[in-house]
C-alpha positions, 0 to 999 in steps of 0.5 A: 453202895446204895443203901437199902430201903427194906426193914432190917429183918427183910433186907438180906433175903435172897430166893437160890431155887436149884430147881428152877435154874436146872430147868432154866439151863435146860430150856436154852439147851433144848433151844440149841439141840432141840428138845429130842435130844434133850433129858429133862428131869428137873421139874415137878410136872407130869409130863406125857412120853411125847414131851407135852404137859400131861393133864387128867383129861376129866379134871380138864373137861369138868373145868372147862364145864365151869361158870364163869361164876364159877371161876371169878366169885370170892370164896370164903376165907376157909373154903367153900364148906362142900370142898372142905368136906371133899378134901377131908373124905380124899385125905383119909379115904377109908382110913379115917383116924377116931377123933375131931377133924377140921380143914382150912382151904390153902393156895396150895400144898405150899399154902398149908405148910405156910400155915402149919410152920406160922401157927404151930412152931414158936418163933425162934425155936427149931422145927424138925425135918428129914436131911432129904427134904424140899428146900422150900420147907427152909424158906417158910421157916426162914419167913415165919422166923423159926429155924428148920433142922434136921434127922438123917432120913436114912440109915446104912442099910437104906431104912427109915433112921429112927435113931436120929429121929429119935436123938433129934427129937430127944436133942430140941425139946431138951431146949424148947417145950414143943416141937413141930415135925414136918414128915414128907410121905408116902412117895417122899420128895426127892427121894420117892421113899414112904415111911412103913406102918413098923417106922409110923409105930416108932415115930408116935411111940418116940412122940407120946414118949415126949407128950407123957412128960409135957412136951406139945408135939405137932406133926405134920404130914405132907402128903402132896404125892400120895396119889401116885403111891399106891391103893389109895387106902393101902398108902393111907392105912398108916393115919388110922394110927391117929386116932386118940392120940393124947391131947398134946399131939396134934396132927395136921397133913397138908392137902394139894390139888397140884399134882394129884389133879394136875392143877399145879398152876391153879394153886390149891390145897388145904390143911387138915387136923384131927385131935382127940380134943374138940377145942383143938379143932375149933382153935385150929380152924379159927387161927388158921382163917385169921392167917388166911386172911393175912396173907391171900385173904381166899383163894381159887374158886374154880379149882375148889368147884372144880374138886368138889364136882369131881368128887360129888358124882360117881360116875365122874370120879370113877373115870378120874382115878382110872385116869390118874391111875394111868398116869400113876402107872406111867410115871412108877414104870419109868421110876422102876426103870431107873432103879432096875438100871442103877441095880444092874450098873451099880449106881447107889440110887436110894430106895424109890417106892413111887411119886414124883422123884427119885434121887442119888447120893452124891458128895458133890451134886452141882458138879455131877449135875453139871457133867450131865450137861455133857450127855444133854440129861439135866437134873437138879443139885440138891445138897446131899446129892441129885434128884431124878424126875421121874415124872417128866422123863419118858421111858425112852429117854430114861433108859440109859440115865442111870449108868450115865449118872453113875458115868458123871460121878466117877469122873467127878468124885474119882 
């Protein structure tokens, strides 16, 4: 065996993307029986009913319209000052909580949770999520040495569980002084659930409770699908909720421009946080920049022009969202076929209200995934059960997928 040259906390790091390797074994099937005849519902691209990547046609010709300037300059650390203002107006639209706000420019939405778990989670200590979440979470928490754990998302009759949250809650800071908490909503991820106004009101009510006695409470939201959720500020009302919270809640969403402006590959977001207390935000803004510098240094101008250009003249983003509201509407109509189908056959699909993905329970995911094969329908095994991408699977090829899950699990898990 040949010795390893990696430093010791390193050595043993292994990248297992379920994800990636559903899609792999989907594009050698589409070479083999062509891509027709082929069910992909494994990645997170929008993808158009003919098959073909689907981008907002204004995004694409106000990017194409950039200097070249525009694209190759560096950008400050923190972000161009006129996208950070951008970003801060598109997180809360009118719904903007009473209190300090600041953002940091981050490669991504991942960038932003990168950011949130290094610098509001102790090392060592637990950071609490849903047992339905996006497995990268783990993977940043595995890099900035914290242990990611979970609630149960879910409670029998398919509702938001605010019991396990809250014996989750109760459970950490009865071993550790603060606690960050990640919530993925609205238009969760894989599930497509979004945590009502009533669950936000207990979610705080179990946070001040906590922040009454001491505890520093961090949470942060990742909002990375919330333009395919709804009205834009019927699906942000819940941050009105924010506002003058006590000072040792601190708030943070995570912002993407990858799905919301079909700029996936671009890879920009940022960090948002608002407080009561201004030195929170003056603290947030200034750790945040020292990480930035630490890791990327800064990231994509052009997308970050290419947003601020969008949002800065009307009668551009006026025709932007109707385009995106289209999209919006395409991939809701194939989620909603989905579940109207597990309805009529009875497939125990969980409760999709719009975004990306929908998913199923199942007690042994890869095997169905893998009895999917035989029907040319790939999705990805997740550990408590199979996620549906609604957003690259047309209406055509969705009809039928439900009864074909329900057909793989019963010969599966009997």
């Amino acid at each position: 065996m040949s010795m390893s040259m990696a430093a010791s906390h390193a050595a043993s790091k292994r990248l297992k993307d379920a994800i990636f390797g559903a899609s792999a074994a989907c594009r050698e099937a589409a070479k083999k029986y062509g891509a027709d005849k082929v069910t992909n519902a494994t990645m997170g691209v929008m993808m158009a009913d003919d098959g073909s990547l689907a981008s907002i046609p204004t995004m694409e010709r106000v990017f194409r319209s950039l200097s070249i300037g525009d694209y190759v300059s560096y950008a400050p650390i923190s972000g161009l000052p006129e996208y950070l203002e951008a970003v801060i107006d598109l997180t809360f639209a009118e719904q903007r909580p009473d209190g300090y706000v600041g953002a940091i420019a981050t490669a991504g939405g991942t960038g932003a949770i990168h950011h949130a778990i290094a610098n509001y989670a102790e090392r060592g200590e637990e950071v609490l999520t849903s047992d339905w979440f996006w497995g990268t979470y783990n993977v940043i928490c595995n890099e900035c040495g914290t242990h990611l754990t979970n609630f149960k998302l879910f409670d029998e009759a398919h509702a938001f569980n605010l019991k396990s949250f809250t014996e989750a809650v109760t459970g950490i800071l009865a071993r550790q002084d603060s606690l960050l908490i990640i919530l993925n909503t609205p238009a969760h991820n894989p599930t497509g659930f979004s945590l009502s106004e009533a669950d936000w009101d207990g979610v705080l009510g179990v946070m001040n409770s906590f922040a009454a006695k001491g505890k520093r409470i961090s949470l942060l939201v990742d909002i990375a699908y919330i333009d395919y959720a709804g009205e834009k500020n019927e699906t942000r009302r819940f941050m009105k909720k924010f506002g003058n919270l006590p000072e040792n809640v601190f708030v943070m969403f995570a912002f993407s421009m990858s799905k919301g402006y079909t700029a996936y590959g671009q890879r920009t977001g940022a960090l948002v946080g608002v407080s009561k207390d201004k030195l929170v935000i003056e603290e947030f803004k200034e750790i945040n920049k020292y990480t930035s510098r630490a890791t990327w240094s800064n990231i994509n101008r052009g997308a970050m022009t290419l947003l601020t250009r969008i949002q800065q003249d009307k009668a551009t983003l006026a025709q932007f969202e109707k385009e995106r509201d289209n999209f919006y509407q395409m991939i809701r109509a194939r989620g909603n076929l989905f579940m109207e189908e597990a309805k009529e056959c009875g497939l125990n699909a969980l409760p999709y209200m719009g975004g990306f993905f929908l998913a199923v329970p199942s007690a042994n995911p890869q095997a169905v995934c893998d009895k999917l094969h035989d029907d040319l329908i790939f999705a990805v095994p997740l550990k408590l059960g199979v996620r549906i991408a609604a957003c690259s699977v047309s209406a055509a090829k969705m009809k039928g997928v439900a009864a074909k899950v329900l057909k793989a699990q019963k010969a599966v898990e009997g």
